[in-house]
Each structure stands twice: as structure tokens, then as C-alpha cells.
N, C-alpha and C positions, 0 to 999 in steps of 0.2 A: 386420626383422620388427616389426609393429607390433602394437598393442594387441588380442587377441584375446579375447572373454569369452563364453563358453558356458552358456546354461540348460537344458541336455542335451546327451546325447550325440550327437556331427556323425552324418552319415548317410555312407553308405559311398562315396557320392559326394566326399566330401571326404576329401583323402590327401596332405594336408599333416602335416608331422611333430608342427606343433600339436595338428591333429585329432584323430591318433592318440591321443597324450598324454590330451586330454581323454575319447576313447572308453574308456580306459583306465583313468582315475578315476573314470570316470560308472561305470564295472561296479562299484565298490564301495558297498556300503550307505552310504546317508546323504549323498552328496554333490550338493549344491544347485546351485552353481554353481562353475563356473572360469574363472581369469583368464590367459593368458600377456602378459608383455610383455617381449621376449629372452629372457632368462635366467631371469625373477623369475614364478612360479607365486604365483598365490593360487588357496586354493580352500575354500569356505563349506559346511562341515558342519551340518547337521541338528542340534538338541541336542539333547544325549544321546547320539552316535553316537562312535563307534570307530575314530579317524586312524591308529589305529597303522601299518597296510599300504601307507596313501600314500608314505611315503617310499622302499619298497623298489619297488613298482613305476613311479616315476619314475625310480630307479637302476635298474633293469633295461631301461630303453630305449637305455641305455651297451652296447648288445650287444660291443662291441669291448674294452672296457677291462674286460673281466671277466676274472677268473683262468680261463686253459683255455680260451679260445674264440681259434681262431686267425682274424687276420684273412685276408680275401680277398687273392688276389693278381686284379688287374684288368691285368694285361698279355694 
């Protein structure tokens, strides 16, 4: 995965797991831009604005590894 950097939210045309991610943050007030590059999110808030929620809805894209959510079986 390379260098992705978003100044809004992707359009529903793009459905890459990055996309999502960033459609994801962009629903929250205040976020300007977002950066992926692998693993490593940056994301530029508005001043004044309110990050709290960012962390739990990037941890909530872990659908699998949440207590209680069974994974699929693909056989």
C-alpha cells in the first residue's frame, strides 16, 4: 500500500479499505485531511475540534478481533 492522502471524503466509487477508513473519519466534525501510508494514519483537525472518537472508529474497522463477533467461516 502506498501513500494515500485525502482532502474529503472518497466517493462511493472507491472501495478500497483505505477509502473506507477515510469516509469514516471524514463523517466526523472537524477533519480536514487524511493521510494512510500502511499502517500509519495521520489525520489534520480543524482547531478547536474534538479527536476524541477518531480512535474508536479506526478500532472498530478490526470487525474480527472484537470481543463477541464471531468470525466467518469461508469453507
Amino acid at each position: 500500500m502506498g501513500h494515500e492522502r485525502y482532502g474529503g471524503a472518497p466517493g462511493p466509487e472507491m472501495d478500497r479499505p483505505c477509502d473506507e477508513l477515510a469516509r469514516r473519519l471524514f463523517a466526523h466534525h472537524g477533519v480536514e485531511y487524511v493521510h494512510v501510508n500502511s499502517n500509519v494514519i495521520t489525520v489534520t483537525m480543524a482547531f478547536g475540534t474534538d479527536d476524541s472518537a477518531l480512535g474508536e472508529t479506526i478500532e472498530h474497522l478490526f470487525t474480527y478481533y472484537r470481543p463477541g463477533v464471531e468470525v466467518p467461516s469461508f469453507e
